[in-house]
C-alpha positions as CSV (number, residue, x, y, z in Angstrom):
1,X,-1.1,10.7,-3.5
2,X,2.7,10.0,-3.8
3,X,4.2,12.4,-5.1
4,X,6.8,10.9,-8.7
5,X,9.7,12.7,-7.2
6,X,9.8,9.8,-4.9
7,X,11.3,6.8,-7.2
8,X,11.3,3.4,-6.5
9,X,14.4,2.5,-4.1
10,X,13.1,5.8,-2.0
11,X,9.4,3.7,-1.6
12,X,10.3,0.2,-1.3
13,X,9.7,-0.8,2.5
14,X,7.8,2.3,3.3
15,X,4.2,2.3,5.0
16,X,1.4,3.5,3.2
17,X,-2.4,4.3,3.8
18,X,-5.3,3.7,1.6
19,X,-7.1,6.6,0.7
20,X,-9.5,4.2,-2.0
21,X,-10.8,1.1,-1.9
22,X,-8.8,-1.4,-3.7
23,X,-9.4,-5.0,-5.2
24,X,-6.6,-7.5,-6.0
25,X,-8.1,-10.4,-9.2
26,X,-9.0,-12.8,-6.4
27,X,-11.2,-10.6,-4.8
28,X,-9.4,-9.8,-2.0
29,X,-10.1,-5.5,-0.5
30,X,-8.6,-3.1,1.4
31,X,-10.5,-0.6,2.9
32,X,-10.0,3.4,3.1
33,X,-7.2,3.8,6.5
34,X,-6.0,0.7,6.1
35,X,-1.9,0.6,5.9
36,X,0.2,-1.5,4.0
37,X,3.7,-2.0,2.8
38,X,5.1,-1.1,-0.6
39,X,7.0,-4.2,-1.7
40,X,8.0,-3.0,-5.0
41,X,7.6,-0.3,-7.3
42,X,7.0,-1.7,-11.1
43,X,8.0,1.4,-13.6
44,X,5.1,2.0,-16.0
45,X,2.4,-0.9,-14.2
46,X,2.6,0.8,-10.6
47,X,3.1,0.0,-6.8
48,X,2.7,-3.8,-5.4
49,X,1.3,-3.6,-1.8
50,X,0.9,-6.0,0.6
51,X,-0.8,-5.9,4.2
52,X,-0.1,-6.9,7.5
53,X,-1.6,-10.1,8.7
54,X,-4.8,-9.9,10.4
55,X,-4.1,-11.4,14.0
56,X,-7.6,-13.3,13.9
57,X,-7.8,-15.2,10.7
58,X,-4.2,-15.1,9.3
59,X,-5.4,-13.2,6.1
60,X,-3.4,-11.0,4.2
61,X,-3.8,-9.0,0.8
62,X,-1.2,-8.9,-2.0
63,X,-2.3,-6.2,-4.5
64,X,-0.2,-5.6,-7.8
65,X,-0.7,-2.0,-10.1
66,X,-2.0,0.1,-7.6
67,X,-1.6,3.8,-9.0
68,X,0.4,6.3,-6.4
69,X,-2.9,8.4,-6.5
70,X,-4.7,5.7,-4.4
71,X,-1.5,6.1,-1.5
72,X,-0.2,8.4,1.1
73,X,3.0,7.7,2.7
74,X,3.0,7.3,6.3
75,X,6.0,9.6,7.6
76,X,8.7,7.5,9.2
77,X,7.8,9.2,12.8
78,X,4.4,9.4,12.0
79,X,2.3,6.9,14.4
80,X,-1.2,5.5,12.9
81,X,-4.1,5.1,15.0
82,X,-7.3,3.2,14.4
């Protein structure tokens, strides 16, 4: 979980890992240990998250209201294996 001390211009940019599994309206999933980006932080509606591009089919997930509960940050010196 993110903790709400950390407001919106602190998490924009930052890395994040799944801890849930999470569905965008299209269908589109992330799995648990997946990381993705916050792009923005949407008072009262939650975080928008996007992921990295997979390097074998091009594929990428954009995911709107995700709750802080379904997050953890990844530390800036923090490395994240597989």
């Amino acid at each position: 979980m993110i903790p709400k001390r950390y407001t919106g211009q602190m998490l924009q940019g930052r890395q994040v890992r799944i801890d849930r599994e999470i569905r965008n309206g299209a269908g589109a999933g992330i799995t648990p240990g997946s990381v993705a980006t916050i792009v923005r932080v949407v008072r009262g509606r939650g975080l928008v998250i996007k992921t990295d591009t997979c390097p074998h089919c091009g594929m990428y997930a954009y995911i709107t209201g995700v709750p802080r509960e379904y997050l953890t940050l990844i530390e800036q010196g923090e490395r994240w294996k597989d």
